[in-house]
N, C-alpha and C positions, 0 to 999 in steps of 0.2 A: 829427048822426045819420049822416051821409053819409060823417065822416071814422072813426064807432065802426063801422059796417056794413064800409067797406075794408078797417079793420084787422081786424076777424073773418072778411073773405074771405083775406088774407094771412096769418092764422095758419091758416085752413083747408086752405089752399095749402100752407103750409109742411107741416101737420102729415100730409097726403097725400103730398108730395115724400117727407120725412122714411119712411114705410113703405113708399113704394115700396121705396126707397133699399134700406131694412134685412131687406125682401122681396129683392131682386135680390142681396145680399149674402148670403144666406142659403146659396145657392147656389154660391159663391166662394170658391176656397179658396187662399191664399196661403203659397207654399214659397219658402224660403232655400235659393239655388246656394250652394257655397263659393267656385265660379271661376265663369269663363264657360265656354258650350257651344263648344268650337272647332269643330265641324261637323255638320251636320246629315243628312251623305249619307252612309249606312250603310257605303258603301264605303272612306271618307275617316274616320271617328271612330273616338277613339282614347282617348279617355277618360269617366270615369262621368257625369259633366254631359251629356255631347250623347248617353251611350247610352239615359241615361232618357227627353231628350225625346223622343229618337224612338222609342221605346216606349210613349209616351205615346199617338204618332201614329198608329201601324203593328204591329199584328201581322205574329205569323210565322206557322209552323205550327202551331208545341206555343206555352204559355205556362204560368208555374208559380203554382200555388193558392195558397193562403193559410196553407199550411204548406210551403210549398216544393216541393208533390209536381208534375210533370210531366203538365200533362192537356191536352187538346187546345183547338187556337184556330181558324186557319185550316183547319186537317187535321180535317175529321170522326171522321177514321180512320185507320189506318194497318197492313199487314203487312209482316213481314220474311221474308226469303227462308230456306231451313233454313242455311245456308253465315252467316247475318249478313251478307250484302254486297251487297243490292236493298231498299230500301226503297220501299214504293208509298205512296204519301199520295193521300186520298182529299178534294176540299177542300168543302168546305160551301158552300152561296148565301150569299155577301160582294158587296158594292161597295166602291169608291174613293169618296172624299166630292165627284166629280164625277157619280157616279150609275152608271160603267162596272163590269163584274163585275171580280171578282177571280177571275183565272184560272192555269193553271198555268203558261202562257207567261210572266207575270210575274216567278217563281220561276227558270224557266229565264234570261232575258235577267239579272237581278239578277246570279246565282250565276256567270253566263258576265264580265258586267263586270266582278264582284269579282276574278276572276281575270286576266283582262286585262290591266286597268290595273294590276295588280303592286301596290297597294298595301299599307300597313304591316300592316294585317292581313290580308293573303291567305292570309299562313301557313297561317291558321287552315282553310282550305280542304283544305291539301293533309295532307302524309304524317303531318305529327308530330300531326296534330289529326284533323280528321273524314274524312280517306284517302278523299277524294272521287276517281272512278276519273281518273287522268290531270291532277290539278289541278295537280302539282308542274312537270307539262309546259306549262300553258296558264300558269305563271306567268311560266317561265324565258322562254317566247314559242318556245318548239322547235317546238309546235301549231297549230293554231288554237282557238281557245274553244269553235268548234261541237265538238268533240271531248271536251268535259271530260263526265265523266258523269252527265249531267242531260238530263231528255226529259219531253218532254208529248205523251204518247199521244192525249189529249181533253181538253179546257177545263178538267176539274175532278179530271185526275189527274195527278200528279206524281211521277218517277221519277228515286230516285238509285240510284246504283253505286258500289259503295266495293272500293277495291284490297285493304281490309282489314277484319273485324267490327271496330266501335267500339261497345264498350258502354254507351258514354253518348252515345251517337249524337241520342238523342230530345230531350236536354234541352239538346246543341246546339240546335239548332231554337228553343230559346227566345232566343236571342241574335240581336241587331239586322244582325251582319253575314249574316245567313243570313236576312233578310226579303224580299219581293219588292219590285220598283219597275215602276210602270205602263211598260211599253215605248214607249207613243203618247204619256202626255202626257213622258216625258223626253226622245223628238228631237223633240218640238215646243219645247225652250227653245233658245235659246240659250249653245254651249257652255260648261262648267264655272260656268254658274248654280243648276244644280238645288242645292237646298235650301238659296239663301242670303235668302229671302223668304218671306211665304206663298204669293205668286205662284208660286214656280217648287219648291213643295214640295207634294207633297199625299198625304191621309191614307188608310187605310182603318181605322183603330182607331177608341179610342173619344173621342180629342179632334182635334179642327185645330188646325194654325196659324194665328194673327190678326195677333197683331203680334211682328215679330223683323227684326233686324238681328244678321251677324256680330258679335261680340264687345259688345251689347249688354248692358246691366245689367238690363233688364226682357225678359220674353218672357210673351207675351200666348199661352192656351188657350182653346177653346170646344169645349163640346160637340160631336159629330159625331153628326147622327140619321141618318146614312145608316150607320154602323156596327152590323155582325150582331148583336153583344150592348148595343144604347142601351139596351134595359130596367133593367141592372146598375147602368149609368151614372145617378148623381143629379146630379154636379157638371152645374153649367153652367158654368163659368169655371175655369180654373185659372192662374195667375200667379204667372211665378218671379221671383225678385227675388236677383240677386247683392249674397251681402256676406259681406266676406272678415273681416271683423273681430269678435269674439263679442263686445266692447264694443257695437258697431253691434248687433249679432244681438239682443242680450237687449233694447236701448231699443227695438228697432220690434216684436220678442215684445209688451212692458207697455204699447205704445201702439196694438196692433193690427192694427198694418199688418202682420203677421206672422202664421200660424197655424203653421207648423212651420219654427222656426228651432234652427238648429245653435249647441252653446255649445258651451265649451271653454276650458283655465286654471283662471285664477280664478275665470270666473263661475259653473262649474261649481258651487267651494265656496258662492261667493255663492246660489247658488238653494238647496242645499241648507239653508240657514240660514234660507231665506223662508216662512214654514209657508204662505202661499198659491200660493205660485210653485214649490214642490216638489210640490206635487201634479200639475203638468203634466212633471215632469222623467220622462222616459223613458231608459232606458241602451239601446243596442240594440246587440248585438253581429254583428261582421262575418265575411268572409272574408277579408278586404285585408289583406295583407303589408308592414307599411314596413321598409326596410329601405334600405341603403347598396351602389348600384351602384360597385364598382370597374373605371375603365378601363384594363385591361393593356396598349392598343397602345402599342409599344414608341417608335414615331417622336413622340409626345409626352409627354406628363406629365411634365415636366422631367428628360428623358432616360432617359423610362423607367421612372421608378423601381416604380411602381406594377404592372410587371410581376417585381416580384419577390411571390414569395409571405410568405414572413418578413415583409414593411412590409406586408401586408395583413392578416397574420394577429395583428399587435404592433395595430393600427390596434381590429379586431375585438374584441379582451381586451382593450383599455383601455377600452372603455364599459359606463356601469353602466346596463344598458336597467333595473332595476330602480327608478334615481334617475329615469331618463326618463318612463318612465308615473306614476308616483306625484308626482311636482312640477313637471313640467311638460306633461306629455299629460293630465292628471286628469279623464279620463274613464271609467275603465271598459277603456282600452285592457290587455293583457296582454305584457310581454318573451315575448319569443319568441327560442329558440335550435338553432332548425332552419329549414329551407327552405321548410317548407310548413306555414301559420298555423294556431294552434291551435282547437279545435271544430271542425273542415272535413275533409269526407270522410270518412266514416265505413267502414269494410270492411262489403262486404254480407253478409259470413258471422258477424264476430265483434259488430260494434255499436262497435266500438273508433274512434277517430278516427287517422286516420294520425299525426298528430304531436303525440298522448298524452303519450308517453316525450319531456319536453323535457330532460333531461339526458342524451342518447343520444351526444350530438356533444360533450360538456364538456372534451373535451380538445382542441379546437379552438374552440368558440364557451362563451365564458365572461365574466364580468368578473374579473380576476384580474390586477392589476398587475406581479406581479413574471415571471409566462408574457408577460405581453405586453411589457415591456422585455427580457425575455431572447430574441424574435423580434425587436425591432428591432435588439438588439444583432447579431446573425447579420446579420441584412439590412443595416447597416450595413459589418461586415464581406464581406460578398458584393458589395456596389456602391460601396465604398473609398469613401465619404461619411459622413461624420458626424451633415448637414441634410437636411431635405427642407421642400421651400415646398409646400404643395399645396393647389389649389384646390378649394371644395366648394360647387356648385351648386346652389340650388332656388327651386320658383315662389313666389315672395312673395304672390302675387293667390289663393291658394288656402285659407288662411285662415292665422291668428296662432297657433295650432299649433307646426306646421313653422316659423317662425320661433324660436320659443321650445327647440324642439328640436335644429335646429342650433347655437342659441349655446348649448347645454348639452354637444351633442358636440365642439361648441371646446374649450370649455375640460376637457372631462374628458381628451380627446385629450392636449391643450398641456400639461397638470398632468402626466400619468400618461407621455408620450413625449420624453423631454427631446433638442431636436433637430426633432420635428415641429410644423410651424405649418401651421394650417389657416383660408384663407382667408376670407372666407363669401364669396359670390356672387348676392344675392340677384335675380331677375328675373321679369317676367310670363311668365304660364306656355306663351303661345307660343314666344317666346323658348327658354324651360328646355325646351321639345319639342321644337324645332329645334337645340339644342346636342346634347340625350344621342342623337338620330338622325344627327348630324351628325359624331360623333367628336371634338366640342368639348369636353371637361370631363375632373377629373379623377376626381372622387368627386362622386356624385350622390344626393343624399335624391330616393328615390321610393319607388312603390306600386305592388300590383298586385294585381286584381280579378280574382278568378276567373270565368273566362267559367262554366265547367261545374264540375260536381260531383264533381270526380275531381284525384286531385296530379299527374297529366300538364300539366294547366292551368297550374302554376308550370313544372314539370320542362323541358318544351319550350322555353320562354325561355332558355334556358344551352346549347342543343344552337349545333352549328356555324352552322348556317340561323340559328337563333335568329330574334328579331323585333325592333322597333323600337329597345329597349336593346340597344344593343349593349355590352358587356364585352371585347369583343375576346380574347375565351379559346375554346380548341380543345385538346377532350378525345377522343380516339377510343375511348377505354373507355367515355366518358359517353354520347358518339352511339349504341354500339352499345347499349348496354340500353336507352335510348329509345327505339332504331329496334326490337327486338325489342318491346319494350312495347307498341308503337304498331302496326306491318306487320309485327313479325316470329312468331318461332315460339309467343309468351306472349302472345301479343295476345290469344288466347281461353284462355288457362289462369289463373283468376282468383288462386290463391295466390300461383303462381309470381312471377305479373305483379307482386303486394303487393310480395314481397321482395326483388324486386329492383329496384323503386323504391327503396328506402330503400338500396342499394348505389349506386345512383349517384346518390341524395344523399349520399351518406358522398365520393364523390367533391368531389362539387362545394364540400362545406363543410371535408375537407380541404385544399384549395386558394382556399381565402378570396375564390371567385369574388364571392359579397356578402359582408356584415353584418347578419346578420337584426336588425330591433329591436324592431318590436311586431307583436304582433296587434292591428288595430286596434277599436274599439267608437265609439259616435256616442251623444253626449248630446243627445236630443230636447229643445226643450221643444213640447209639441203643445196646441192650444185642448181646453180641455177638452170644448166643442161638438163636436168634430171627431172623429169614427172612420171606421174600416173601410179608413184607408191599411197595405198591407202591405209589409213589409221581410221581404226574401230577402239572406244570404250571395253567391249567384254570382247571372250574368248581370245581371240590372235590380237596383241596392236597394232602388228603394221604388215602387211600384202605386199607381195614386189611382183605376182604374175600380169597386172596392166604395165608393169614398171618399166620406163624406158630412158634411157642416155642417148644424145640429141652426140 
């Protein structure tokens, strides 16, 4: 009796463990990284892995709904001056998840650091971007930072100055490098630790840090009740989990350790074929741009060669982005043969998307073998070579995609350009970050994520300043309508400003600065238990504070 009695408290036991378990699970929701977060200090991140988490953490002022529109977070409120070049932000009763308010000094010291330290995306501070007053000065260090235009009149108001109107000025604000950082607790660490722990990172959104390590494969979330909106908030857990491989992705999907994982290839078709596993398939379309960074500086790339235009434009018409997305990207992605990715930015007068018209550029960006050997032919004759060896770089840890993509563009290359070989170079994606910053490489598979909702967001990466890619190209026609766009005389005449974007795109893709190749799209597969994650185009891709496990 004694050994029947044990065993009915041990299954009792069990059967209590057991719901707790599926009780506290309930609550948990587990996301697929493609890579890892390279940083966590708003200041310092530079790609869409570490811009999420820390959106995850930290609000900014504005933050965008559930259809993408621009409404307030941090900011109760906000007015603009008649000129568009004062914004006053009015901030709501917020804490930090140590319990200290969120004030506007925070905003201030943030926006002063980001500029400071010059880092890779400070750009984004200055002229070609949100034409913060003096930002271009406090970056070169001709200043000092108290100087950039940013003040805090009172705890809970906040005041920028812009050398110019920017009319997407607000939904800036919804990006991670324009968030605040607590001024007490960051000189209380010790230097260049902030946010490589949850010790020496902390929140005022709607999750914490719990568990993380740089370049870790697991990163631990928990709810934040000290956060203004915990009501919204259901999750109590949230856990990313890096995995680069859609073989890996789809096994921990079927075995649960997964609620939202990324597929891609083949598994794609494979789910499509699953009548129970297709039901969870989501296509979701982006803003992201892949495409082929060309390095023109002339002291490498095997002597240069790459700064001829001809070998860049013969390079550009021998790829069939058409073969590319349809058997080997097979997701949803779309060729793209402009500069600026198709569905994105819409004109606020017409409804139109800027880069509608994709055969606008086809006498330049095309797939068309015999244009594209009769440009290398020229380039050949211009550089009195026959060969060109040339290296092509990308992050292999970012998922099997981009692998499959490159050896697609080898070989269409090497088929189609008799004379070019094209190396692969496959590396982690630290690594592939410190090379194209570095002026190491010679042609580079990358991306790029629109911070804001406007084609300046691409445009401004190709100007002279430029930003982390560098290309090593310098157009003074192309500066000048950017800088008109941006500070100059079109900066508030909305037509003007349209069309003459699309002139100095005609620049830039006359001169085969890139190779555009896709628009890209993301095949979910998502628990069917699980709603209310949203996906946005720019800034953040995906929001988990409506996000709930059923």
């Amino acid at each position: 009796m004694k050994k029947v009695l044990m065993m009915a408290l041990l299954l009792l036991a069990a059967l209590m463990s057991g719901c707790g378990e599926e009780s506290s699970n309930s609550g948990k929701l587990n996301v697929m990284l493609q890579s890892n977060v390279v940083s966590l200090d708003s200041a310092q991140a530079t790609d869409s892995a570490s811009f999420e988490v820390i959106a995850d953490c930290i609000d900014g002022l504005m933050q965008l709904d559930a259809d993408g529109k621009v409404i307030p977070a941090l900011a109760q409120s906000y007015e603009v001056s008649e000129d568009g070049k004062i914004y006053t932000f009015h901030l709501r009763d917020a804490k930090w998840a140590n319990g200290d308010a969120v004030t506007a000094n925070d905003f201030v010291f943030s926006w002063r650091r980001h500029c400071e330290e010059s880092t890779k995306y400070a750009y984004i501070m200055g002229s070609t971007v949100a034409c913060v007053k003096n930002a271009d000065a406090v970056i070169k260090k001709e200043i000092a930072p108290e100087q950039l235009g940013v003040s805090a009149p009172d705890a809970k108001t906040f005041v920028v100055e812009l050398d110019a109107p920017v009319s997407f000025f607000p939904s800036l604000m919804c990006f991670p490098a324009f968030y605040p950082i607590n001024e007490k607790f960051y000189n209380g660490l010790e230097k260049n630790t902030y946010g490589t722990s949850p010790e020496t990172f902390l929140s005022n959104g709607a999750f914490m840090l719990t568990e993380y390590l740089p370049g870790a494969a697991n990163i631990q979330l928990a709810k934040n009740n000290n956060y203004w909106d915990a009501s919204r908030v259901s999750l109590e857990n949230l856990q990313y989990q890096v995995v680069s491989s859609s073989d890996n992705a789809l096994t921990a999907f079927k075995n649960g350790t997964l609620n939202l994982a990324v597929i891609s290839g083949n598994q794609v078709e494979n789910v499509k074929n699953d009548a129970e596993l297709s039901k969870d398939l989501h296509t979701i379309p982006t803003g992201i741009l892949n495409y082929l960074s060309f390095n023109q500086d002339a002291k490498n790339n095997h002597g240069g060669a790459l700064a001829n235009v001809n070998l860049r434009l013969a390079i550009s018409n021998a790829i069939d982005r058409e073969s590319l997305v349809d058997n080997y990207v097979t997701n949803g992605s779309q060729a793209t043969y402009t500069a600026i990715p198709i569905r994105f930015a819409a004109n606020a007068l017409t409804g139109e998307y800027f880069a509608s018209d994709q055969k606008q550029f086809a006498d330049v960006v095309s797939f068309d073998v015999d244009k594209a050997r009769t440009f290398l032919e020229t380039a050949k004759s211009e550089l009195s070579r026959d060969n060109f060896n040339l290296e092509m770089i990308y992050a292999n840890d970012s998922g099997d995609t981009v692998v499959r993509v490159a050896q697609a563009i080898k070989s269409q290359v090497e088929e189609n350009l008799p004379g070019v070989t094209m190396n692969l170079q496959p590396m982690p994606k630290a690594e592939y970050l410190d090379r194209i910053t570095s002026n190491s490489y010679d042609i580079a598979i990358t991306n790029w994520a629109p911070d804001y909702d406007d084609p300046m967001t691409f445009f401004t990466l190709w100007t002279t300043e430029g930003c982390e890619i560098a290309e090593h190209w310098s157009n003074a026609d192309y500066d000048k309508i950017i800088a008109n766009c941006t500070t100059g005389e079109l900066a508030a005449k909305y037509n003007a400003r349209w069309i003459a974007m699309y002139d100095a795109e005609k620049i830039l893709l006359d001169n085969a600065v890139i190779a555009p190749l896709y628009t890209n799209a993301i095949a979910d597969l998502i628990s069917s238990n699980v709603s209310g994650i949203e996906f946005h185009s720019v800034a953040i891709e995906r929001v988990y504070k409506s996000a709930k496990v059923q």
